[in-house]
N, CA, C and O atoms as CSV, one atom per row, in Angstrom:
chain,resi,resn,atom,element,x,y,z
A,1,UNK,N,N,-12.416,-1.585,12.406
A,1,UNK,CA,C,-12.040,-1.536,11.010
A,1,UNK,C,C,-10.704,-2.258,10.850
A,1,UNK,O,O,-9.731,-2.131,11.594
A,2,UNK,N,N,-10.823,-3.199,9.542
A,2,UNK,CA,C,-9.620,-3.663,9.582
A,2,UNK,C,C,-8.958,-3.604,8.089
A,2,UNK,O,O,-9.813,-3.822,7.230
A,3,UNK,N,N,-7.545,-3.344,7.518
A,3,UNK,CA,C,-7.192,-3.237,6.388
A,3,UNK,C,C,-6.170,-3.925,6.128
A,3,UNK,O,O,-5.334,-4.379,6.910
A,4,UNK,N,N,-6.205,-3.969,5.513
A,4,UNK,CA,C,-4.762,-4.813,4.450
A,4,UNK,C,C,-3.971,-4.194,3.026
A,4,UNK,O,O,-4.740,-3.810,2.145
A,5,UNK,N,N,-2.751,-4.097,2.801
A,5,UNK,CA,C,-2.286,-4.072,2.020
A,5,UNK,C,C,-1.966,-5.071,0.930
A,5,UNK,O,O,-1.192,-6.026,1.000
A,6,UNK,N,N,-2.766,-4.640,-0.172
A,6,UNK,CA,C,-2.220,-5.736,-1.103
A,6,UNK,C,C,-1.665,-5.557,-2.597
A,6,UNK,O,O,-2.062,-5.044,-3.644
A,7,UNK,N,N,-0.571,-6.229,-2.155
A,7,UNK,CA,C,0.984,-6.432,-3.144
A,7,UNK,C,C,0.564,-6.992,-4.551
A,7,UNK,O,O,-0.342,-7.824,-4.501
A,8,UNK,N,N,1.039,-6.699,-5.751
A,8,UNK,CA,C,0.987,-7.696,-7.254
A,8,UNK,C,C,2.589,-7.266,-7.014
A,8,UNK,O,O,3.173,-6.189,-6.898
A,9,UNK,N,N,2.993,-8.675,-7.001
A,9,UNK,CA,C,4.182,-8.777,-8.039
A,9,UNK,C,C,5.723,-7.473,-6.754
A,9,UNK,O,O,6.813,-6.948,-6.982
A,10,UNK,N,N,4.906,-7.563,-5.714
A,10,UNK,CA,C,6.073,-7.089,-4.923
A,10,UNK,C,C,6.063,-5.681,-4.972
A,10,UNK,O,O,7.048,-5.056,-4.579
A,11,UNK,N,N,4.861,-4.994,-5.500
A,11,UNK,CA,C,4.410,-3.202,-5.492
A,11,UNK,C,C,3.450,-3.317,-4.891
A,11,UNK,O,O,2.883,-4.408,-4.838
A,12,UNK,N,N,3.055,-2.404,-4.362
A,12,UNK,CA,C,1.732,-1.860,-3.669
A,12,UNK,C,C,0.677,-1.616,-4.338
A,12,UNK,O,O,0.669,-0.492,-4.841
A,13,UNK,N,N,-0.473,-2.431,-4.586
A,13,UNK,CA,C,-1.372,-2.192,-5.701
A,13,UNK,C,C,-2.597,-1.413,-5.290
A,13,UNK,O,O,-3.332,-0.752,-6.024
A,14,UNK,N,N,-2.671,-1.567,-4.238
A,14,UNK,CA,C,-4.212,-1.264,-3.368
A,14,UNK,C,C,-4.479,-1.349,-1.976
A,14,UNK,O,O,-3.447,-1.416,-1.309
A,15,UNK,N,N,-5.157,-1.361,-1.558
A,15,UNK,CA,C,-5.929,-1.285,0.124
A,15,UNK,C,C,-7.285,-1.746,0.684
A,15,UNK,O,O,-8.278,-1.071,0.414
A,16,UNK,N,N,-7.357,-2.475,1.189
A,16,UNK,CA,C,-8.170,-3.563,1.506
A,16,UNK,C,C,-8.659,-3.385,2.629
A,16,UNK,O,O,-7.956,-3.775,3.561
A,17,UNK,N,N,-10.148,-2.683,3.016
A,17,UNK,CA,C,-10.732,-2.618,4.285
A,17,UNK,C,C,-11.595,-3.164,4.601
A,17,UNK,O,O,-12.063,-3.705,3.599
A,18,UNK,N,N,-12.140,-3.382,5.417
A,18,UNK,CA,C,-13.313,-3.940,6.021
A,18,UNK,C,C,-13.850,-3.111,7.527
A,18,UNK,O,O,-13.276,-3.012,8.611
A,19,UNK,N,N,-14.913,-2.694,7.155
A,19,UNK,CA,C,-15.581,-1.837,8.127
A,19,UNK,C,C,-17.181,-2.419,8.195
A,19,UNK,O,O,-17.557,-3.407,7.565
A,20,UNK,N,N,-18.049,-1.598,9.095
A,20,UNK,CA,C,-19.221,-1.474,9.207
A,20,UNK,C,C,-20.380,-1.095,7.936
A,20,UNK,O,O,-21.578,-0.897,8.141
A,21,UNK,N,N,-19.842,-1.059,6.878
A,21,UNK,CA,C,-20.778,-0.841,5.990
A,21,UNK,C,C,-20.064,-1.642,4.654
A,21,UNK,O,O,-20.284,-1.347,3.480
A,22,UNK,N,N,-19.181,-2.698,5.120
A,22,UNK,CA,C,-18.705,-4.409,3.934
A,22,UNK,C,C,-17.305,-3.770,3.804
A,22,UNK,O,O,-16.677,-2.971,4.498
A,23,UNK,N,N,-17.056,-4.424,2.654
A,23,UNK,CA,C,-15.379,-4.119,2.446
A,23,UNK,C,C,-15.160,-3.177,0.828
A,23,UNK,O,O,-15.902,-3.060,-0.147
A,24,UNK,N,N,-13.978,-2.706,1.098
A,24,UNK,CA,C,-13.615,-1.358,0.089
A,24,UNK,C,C,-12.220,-2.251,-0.350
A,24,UNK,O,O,-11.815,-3.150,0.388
A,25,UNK,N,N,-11.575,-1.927,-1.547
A,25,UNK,CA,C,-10.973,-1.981,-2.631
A,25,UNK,C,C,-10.301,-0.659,-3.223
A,25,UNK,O,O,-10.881,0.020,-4.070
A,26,UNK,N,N,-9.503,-0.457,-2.905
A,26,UNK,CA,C,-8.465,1.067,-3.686
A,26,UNK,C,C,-7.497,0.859,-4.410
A,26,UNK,O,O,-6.493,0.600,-3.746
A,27,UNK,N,N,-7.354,0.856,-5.388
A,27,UNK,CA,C,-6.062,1.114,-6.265
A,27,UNK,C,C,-5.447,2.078,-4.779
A,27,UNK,O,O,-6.104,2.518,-3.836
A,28,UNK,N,N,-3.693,2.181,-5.097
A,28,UNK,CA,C,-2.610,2.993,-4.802
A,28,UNK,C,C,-2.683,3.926,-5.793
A,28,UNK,O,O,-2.731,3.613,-6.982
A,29,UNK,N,N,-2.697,5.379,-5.275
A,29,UNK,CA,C,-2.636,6.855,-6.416
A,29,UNK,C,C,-1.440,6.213,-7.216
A,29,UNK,O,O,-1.534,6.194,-8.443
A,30,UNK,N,N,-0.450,5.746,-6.680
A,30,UNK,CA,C,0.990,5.990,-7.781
A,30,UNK,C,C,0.916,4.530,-8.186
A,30,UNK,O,O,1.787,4.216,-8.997
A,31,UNK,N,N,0.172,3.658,-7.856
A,31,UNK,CA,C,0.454,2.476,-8.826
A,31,UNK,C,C,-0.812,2.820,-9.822
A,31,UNK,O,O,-0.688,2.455,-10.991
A,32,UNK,N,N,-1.697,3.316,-9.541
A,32,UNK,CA,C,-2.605,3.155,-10.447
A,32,UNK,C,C,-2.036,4.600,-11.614
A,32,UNK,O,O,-2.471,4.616,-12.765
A,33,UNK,N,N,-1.169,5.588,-11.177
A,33,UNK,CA,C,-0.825,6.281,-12.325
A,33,UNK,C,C,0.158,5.502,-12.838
A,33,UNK,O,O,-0.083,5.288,-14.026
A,34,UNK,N,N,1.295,4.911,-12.424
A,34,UNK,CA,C,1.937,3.749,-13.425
A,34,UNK,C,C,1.729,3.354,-14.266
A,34,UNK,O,O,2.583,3.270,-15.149
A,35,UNK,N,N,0.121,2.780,-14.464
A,35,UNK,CA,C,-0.387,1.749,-14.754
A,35,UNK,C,C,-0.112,0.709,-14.725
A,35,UNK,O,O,0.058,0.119,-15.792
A,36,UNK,N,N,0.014,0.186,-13.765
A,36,UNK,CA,C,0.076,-1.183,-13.036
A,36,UNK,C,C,-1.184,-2.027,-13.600
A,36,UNK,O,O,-2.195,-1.696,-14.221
A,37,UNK,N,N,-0.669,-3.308,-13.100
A,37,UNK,CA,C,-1.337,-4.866,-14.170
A,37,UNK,C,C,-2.515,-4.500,-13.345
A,37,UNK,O,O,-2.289,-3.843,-12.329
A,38,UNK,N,N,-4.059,-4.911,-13.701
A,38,UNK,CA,C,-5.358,-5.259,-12.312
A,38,UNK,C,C,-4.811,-5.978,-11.890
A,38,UNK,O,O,-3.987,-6.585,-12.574
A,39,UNK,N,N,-5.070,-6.383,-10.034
A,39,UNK,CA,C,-4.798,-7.603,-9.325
A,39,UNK,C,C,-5.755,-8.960,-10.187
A,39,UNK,O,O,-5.477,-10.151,-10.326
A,40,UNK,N,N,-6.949,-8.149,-10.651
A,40,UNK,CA,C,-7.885,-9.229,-10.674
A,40,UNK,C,C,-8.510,-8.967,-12.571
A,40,UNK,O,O,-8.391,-7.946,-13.248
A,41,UNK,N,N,-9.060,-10.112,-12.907
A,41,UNK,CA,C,-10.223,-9.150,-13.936
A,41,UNK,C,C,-11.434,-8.609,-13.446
A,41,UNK,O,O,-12.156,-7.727,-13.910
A,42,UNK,N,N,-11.542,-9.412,-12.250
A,42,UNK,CA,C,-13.135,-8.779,-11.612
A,42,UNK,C,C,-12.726,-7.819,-11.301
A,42,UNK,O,O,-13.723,-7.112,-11.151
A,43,UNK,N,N,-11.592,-7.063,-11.006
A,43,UNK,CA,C,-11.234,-5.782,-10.050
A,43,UNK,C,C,-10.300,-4.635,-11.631
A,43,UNK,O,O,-9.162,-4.191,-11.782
A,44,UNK,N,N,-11.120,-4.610,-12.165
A,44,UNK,CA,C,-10.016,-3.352,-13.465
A,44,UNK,C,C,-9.115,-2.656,-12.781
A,44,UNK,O,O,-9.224,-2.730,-11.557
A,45,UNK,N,N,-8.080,-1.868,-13.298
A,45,UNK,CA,C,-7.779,-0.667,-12.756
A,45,UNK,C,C,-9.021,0.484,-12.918
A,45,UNK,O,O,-9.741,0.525,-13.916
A,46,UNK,N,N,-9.160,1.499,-11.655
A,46,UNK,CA,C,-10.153,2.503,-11.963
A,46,UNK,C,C,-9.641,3.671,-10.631
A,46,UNK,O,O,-9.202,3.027,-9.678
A,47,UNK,N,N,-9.626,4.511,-10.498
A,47,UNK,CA,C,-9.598,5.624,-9.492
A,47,UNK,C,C,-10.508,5.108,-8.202
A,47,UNK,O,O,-10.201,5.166,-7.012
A,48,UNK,N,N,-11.527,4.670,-8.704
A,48,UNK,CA,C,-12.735,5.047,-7.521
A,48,UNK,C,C,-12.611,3.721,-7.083
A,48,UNK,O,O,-12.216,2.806,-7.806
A,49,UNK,N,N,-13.101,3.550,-5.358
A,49,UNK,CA,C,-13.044,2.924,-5.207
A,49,UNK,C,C,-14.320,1.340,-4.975
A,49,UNK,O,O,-15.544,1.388,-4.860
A,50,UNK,N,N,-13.409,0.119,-4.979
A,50,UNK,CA,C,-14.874,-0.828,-5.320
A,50,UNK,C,C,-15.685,-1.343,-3.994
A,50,UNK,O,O,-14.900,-1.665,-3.101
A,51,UNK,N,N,-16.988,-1.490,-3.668
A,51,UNK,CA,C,-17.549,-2.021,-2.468
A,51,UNK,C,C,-18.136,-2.837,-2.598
A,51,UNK,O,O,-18.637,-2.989,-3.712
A,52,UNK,N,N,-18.351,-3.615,-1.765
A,52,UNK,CA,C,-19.096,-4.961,-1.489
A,52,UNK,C,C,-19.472,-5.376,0.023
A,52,UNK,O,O,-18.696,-5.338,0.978
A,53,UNK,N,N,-20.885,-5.797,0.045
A,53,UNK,CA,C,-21.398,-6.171,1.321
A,53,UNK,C,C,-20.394,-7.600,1.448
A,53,UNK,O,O,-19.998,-7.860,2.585
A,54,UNK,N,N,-20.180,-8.074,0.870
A,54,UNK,CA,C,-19.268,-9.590,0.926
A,54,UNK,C,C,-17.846,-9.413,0.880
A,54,UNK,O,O,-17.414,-8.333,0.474
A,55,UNK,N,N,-17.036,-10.341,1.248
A,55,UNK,CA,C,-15.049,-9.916,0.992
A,55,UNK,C,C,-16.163,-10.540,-0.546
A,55,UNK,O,O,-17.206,-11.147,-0.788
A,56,UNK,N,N,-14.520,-9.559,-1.498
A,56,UNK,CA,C,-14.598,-9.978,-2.976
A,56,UNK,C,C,-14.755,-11.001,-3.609
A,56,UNK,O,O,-15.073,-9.855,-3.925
A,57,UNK,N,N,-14.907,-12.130,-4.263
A,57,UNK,CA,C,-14.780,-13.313,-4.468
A,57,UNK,C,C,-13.434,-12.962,-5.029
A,57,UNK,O,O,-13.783,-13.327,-6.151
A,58,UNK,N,N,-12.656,-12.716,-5.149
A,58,UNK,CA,C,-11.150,-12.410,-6.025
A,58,UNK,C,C,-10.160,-12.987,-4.510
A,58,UNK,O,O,-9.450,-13.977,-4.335
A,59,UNK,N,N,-10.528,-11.882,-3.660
A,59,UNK,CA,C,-9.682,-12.616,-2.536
A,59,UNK,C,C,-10.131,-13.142,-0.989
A,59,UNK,O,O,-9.515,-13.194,0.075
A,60,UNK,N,N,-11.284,-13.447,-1.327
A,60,UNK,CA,C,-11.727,-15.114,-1.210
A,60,UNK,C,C,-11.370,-16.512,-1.695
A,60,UNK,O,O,-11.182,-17.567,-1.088
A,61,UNK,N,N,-11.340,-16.230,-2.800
A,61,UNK,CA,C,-9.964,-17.264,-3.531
A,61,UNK,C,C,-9.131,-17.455,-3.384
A,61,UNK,O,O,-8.693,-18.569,-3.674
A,62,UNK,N,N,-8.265,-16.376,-2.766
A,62,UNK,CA,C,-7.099,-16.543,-2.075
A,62,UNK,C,C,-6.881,-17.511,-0.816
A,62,UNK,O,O,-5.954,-18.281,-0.564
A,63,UNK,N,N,-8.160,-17.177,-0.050
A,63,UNK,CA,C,-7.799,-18.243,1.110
A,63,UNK,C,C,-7.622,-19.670,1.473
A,63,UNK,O,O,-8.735,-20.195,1.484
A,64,UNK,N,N,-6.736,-20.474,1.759
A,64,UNK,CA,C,-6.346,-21.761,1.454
A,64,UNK,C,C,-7.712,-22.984,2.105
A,64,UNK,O,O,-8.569,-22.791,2.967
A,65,UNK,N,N,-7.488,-23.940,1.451
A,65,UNK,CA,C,-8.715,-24.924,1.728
A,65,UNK,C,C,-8.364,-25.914,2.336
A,65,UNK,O,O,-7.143,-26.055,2.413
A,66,UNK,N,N,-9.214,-26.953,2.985
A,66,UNK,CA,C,-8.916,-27.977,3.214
A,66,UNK,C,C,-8.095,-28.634,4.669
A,66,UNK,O,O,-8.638,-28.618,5.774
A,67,UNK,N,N,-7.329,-28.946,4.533
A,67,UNK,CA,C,-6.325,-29.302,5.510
A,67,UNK,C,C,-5.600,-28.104,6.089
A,67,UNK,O,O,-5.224,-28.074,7.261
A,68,UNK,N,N,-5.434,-27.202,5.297
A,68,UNK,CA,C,-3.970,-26.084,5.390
A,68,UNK,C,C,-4.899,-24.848,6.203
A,68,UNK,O,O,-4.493,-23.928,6.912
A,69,UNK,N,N,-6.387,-25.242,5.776
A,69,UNK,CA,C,-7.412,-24.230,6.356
A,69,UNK,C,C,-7.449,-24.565,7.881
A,69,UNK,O,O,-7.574,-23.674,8.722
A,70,UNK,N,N,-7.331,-25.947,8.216
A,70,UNK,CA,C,-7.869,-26.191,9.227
A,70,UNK,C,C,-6.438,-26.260,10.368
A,70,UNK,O,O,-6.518,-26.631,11.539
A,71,UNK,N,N,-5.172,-25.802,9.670
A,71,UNK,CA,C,-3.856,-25.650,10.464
A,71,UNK,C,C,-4.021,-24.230,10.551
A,71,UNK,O,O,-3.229,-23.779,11.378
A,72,UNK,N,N,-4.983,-23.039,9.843
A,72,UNK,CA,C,-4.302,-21.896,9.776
A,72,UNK,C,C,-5.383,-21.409,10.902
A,72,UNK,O,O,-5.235,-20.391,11.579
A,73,UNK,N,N,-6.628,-22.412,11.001
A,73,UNK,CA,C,-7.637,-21.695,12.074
A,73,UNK,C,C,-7.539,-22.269,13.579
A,73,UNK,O,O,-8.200,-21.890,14.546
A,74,UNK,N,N,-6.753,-23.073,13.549
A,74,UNK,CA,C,-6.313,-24.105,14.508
A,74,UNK,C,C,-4.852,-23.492,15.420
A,74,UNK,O,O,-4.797,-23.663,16.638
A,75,UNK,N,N,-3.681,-22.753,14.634
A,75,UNK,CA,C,-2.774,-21.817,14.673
A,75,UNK,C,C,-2.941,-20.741,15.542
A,75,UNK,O,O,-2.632,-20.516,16.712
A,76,UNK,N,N,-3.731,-19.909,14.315
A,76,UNK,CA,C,-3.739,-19.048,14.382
A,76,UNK,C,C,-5.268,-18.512,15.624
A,76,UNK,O,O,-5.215,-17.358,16.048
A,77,UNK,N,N,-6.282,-19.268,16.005
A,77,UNK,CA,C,-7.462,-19.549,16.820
A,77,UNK,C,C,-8.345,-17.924,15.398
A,77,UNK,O,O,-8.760,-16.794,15.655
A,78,UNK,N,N,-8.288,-18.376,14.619
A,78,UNK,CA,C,-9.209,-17.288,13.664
A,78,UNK,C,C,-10.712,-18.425,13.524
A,78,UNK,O,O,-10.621,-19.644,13.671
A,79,UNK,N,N,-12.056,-17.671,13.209
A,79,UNK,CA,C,-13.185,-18.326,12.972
A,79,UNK,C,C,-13.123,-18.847,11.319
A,79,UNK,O,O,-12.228,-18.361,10.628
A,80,UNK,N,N,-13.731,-19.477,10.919
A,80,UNK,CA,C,-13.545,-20.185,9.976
A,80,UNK,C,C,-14.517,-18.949,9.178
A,80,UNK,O,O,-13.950,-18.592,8.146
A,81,UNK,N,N,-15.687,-18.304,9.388
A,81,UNK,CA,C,-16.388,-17.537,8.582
A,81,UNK,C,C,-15.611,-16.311,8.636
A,81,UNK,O,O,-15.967,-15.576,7.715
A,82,UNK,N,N,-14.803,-15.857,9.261
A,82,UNK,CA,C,-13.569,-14.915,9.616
A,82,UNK,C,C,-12.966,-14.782,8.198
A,82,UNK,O,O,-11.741,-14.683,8.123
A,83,UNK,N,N,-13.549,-14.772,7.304
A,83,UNK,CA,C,-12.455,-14.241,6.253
A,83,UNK,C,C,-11.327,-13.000,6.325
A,83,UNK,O,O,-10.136,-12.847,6.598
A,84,UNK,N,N,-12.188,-12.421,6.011
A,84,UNK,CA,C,-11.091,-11.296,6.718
A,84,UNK,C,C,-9.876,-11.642,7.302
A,84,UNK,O,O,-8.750,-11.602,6.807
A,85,UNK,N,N,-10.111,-11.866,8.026
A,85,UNK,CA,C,-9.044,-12.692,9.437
A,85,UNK,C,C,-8.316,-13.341,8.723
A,85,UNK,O,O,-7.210,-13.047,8.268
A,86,UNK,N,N,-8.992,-14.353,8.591
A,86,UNK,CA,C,-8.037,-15.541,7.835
A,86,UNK,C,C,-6.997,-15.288,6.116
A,86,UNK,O,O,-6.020,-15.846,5.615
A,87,UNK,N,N,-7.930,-14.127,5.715
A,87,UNK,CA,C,-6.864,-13.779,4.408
A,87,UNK,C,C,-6.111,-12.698,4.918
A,87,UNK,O,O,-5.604,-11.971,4.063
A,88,UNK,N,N,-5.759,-12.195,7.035
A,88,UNK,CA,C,-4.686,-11.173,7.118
A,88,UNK,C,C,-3.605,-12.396,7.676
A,88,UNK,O,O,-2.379,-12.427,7.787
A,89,UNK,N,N,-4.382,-13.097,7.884
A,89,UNK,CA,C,-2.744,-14.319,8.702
A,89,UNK,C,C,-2.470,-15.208,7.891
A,89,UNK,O,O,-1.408,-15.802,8.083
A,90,UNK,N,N,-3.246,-15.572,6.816
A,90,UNK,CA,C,-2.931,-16.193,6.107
A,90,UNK,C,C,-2.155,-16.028,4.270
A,90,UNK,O,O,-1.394,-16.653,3.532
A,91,UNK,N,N,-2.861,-14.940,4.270
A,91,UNK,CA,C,-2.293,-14.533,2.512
A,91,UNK,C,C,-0.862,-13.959,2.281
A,91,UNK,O,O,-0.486,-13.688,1.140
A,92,UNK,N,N,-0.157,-13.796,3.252
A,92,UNK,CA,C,1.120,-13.222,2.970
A,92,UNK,C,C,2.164,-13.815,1.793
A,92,UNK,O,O,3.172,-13.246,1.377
A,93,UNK,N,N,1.735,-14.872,1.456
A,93,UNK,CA,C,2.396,-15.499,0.883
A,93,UNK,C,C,2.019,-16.791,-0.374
A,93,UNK,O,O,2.532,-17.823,-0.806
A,94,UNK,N,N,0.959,-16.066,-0.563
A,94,UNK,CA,C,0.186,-17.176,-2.034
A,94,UNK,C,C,0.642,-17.660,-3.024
A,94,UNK,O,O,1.666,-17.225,-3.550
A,95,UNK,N,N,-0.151,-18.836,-3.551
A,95,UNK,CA,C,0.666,-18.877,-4.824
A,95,UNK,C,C,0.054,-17.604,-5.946
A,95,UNK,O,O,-0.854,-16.781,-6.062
A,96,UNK,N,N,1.016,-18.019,-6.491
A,96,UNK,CA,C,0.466,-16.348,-7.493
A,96,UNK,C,C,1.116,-14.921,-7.458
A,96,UNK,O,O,2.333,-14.980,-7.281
A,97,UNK,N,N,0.564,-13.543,-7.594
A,97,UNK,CA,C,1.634,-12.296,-7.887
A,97,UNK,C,C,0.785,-11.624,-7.069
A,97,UNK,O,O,1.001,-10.413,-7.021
A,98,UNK,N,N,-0.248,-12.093,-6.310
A,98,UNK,CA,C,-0.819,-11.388,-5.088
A,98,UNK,C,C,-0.299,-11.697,-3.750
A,98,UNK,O,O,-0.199,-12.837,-3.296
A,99,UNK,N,N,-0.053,-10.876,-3.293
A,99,UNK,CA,C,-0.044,-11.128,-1.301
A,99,UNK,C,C,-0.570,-10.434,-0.491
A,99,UNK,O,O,-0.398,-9.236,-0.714
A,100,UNK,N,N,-1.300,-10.726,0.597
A,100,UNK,CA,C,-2.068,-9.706,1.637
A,100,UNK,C,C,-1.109,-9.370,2.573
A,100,UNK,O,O,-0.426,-10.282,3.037
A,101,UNK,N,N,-0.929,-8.231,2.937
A,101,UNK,CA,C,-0.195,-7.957,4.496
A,101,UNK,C,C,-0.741,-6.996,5.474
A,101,UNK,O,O,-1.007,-5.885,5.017
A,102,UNK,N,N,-0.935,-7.175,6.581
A,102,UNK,CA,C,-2.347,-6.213,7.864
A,102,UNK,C,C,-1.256,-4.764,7.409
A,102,UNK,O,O,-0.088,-4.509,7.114
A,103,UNK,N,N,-2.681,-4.063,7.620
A,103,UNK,CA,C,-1.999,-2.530,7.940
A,103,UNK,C,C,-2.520,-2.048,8.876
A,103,UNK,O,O,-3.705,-2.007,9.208
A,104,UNK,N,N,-1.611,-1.659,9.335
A,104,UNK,CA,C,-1.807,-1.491,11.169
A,104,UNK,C,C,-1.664,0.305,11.020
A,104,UNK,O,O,-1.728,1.016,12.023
């Protein structure tokens, strides 16, 4: 199982896993009582949490293309279908008010 923390805007918005039965999506209890911005529109704010046999297309988008893809799998020795992977070594630092960081 592998998870990630992911940041809007430099708060803790949610939690990002990937296990044996696809990947999960959590709001944070205290950002989501805040009411904090959605990371996504595909992703609302909601309590419960979201699943998918696929990573999300929200942060799938996140992961860089092209040239920068082929320094980060080349780097880092991650598989190119490795999403997962590649949005924990790679997303720390996106453009945009999202960032991924591993939670160990």
């Amino acid at each position: 199982m592998r998870k990630a923390k992911v940041f809007y805007q430099d708060q803790w918005a949610g939690t990002l896993t990937e296990d044996d039965e696809g990947y999960h999506f959590q709001y944070e209890s205290e950002y989501f009582a805040k009411k904090g911005e959605p990371i996504s529109l595909t992703l609302p704010l909601q309590e419960k949490a979201y699943q998918s046999n696929i990573l999300f297309p929200f942060f799938d988008g996140l992961i860089p293309e092209g040239w920068i893809l082929d320094i980060v799998q080349k780097s880092w020795k991650v598989n190119e279908k490795d999403r997962m992977g590649i949005l924990l070594v790679a997303c720390k630092d996106c453009i945009g008010a999202v960032s991924i960081e591993p939670l160990v």
